[in-house]
N, C-alpha and C positions, 0 to 999 in steps of 0.2 A: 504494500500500500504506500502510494506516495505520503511523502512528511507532510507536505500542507492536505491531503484529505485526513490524513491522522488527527494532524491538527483541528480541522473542522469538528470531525468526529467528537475528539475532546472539547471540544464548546460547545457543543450541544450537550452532551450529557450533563457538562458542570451547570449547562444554561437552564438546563432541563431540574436539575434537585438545585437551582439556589433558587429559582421561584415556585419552590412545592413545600420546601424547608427552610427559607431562610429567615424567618420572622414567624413566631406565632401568628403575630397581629397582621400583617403586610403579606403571607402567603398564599399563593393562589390551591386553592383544590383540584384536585385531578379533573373533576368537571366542569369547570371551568378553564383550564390550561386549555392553549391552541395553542398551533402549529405556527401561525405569526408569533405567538407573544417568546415562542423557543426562538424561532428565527431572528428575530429580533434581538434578545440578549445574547444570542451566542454570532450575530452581528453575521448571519451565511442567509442564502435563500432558503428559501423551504423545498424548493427542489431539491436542495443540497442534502438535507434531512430525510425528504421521500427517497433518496439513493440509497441511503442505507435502511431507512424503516418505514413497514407499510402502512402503520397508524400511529397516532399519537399512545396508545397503549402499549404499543410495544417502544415507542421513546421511554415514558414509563419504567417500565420493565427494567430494561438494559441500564439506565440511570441507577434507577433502586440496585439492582445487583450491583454491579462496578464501585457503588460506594460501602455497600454492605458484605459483601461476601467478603473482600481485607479485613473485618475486624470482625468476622466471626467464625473461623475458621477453627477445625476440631485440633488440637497437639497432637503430633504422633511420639513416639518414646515414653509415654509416660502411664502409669496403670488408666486401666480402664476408669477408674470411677471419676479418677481427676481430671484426665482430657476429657469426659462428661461433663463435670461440673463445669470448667474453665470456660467450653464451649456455651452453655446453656446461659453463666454469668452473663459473657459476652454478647448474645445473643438479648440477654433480659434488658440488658443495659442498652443495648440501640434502640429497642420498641418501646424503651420508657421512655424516648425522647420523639423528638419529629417523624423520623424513621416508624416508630410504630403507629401513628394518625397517617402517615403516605402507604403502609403495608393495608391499613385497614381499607383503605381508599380504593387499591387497586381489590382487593377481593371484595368489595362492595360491587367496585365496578365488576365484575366477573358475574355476578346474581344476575345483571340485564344482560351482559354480552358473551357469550360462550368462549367465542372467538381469546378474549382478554381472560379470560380464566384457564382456558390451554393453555394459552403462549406461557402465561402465571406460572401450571405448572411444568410444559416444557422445560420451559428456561432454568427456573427459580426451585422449585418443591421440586421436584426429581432428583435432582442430585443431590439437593440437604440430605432427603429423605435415606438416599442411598447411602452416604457418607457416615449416617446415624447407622444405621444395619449394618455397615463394615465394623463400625466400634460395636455394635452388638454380639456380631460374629465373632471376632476377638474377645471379647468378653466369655461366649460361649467355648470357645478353643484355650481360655487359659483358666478355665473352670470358675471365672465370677458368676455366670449365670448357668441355668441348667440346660443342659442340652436337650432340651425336647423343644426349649424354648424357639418362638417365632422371631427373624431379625425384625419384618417388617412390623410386627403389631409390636415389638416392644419400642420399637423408636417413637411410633405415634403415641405410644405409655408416655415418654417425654414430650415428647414435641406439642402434644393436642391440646394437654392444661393451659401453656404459654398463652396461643392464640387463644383460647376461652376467656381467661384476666382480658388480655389484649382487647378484643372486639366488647367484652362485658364490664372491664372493669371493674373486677367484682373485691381485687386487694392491689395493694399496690404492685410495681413490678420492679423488684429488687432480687438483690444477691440472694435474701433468706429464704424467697419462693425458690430458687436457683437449686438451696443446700435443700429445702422442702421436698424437694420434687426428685433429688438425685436418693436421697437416703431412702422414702417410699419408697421410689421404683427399685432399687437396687434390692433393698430389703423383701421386696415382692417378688424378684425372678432370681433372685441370689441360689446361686448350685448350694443343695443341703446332702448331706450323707442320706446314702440309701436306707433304707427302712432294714433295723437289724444290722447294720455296720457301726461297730465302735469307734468312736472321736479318741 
């Protein structure tokens, strides 16, 4: 890719999350963002923008990942429970901010548009998802969970409370739901000695 489409590229994206997240008061909502008002601050045509993206949800999309997927990314080296925790912190700590009002926005948006709830999990949930089930895996391969156990249903065991707070608000979204949520679930699929084997 040439350096100045790269470059474009990156002005839209930044053009794209500083008027979604840059001010409580002053940010626009997903439903209202246009395609002029990206074009505009990221200072390119909107043709330039339709080259790489076929709607503004999917600007959206690619925006929100590229700023979020750098700081929430799982450890690897280190036991299973902590590269859970560390991740899930990390993960609590952006939706408690802007980030989690632009997450809820795009899966709101996804309710009227199929289309924006694919690309949602194309892009985005598919590979958290899988990412989580690798560390589940591992978890099952180094005897923290039990092996009958499911990757995929125990990642959504983590993953699904998050967005529940998230979208309901029902406690705050901090580090303790974080420690909440890893010591439950761990404590509920944790490998136990077989029935009639001695500790």
């Amino acid at each position: 890719m040439a350096v100045r489409s790269e470059s474009s590229r990156r002005a839209i994206l930044d053009a794209t999350m500083d008027l979604l997240v840059r001010d409580g008061r002053r940010a626009i909502t997903v439903q209202k963002l246009t395609m002029e008002a990206i074009a505009k601050r990221a200072k390119v045509s909107k043709v330039t923008i339709y080259r790489w993206w076929p709607s503004k949800a999917a600007v959206v999309i690619d925006a929100f990942m590229e700023s979020h997927l750098a700081h929430t990314r799982i450890p690897e080296g280190v036991p299973v429970r902590e590269a859970l925790l560390v991740h899930l912190k990390s993960l609590i700590s952006r939706y408690a901010g802007p980030q989690g009002k632009l997450v809820s926005q795009i899966v709101a948006e996804g309710q009227y548009d199929p289309e924006t709830m694919a690309n949602f999990r194309a892009r985005f949930w598919n590979d958290r998802a899988a990412a989580v089930e690798k560390l589940m895996r591992r978890g099952i391969d180094e005897g923290v969970f039990r092996s009958d156990l499911d990757p995929s249903a125990a990642a959504q065991l983590f993953y699904a409370p998050i967005y529940f707070h998230l979208l309901f608000g029902v406690s705050p979204l901090n580090d303790a739901l974080a420690e909440q949520l890893v010591d439950l679930g761990i404590r509920g699929l944790e490998a136990h000695p077989e029935q009639g084997e001695t500790t």
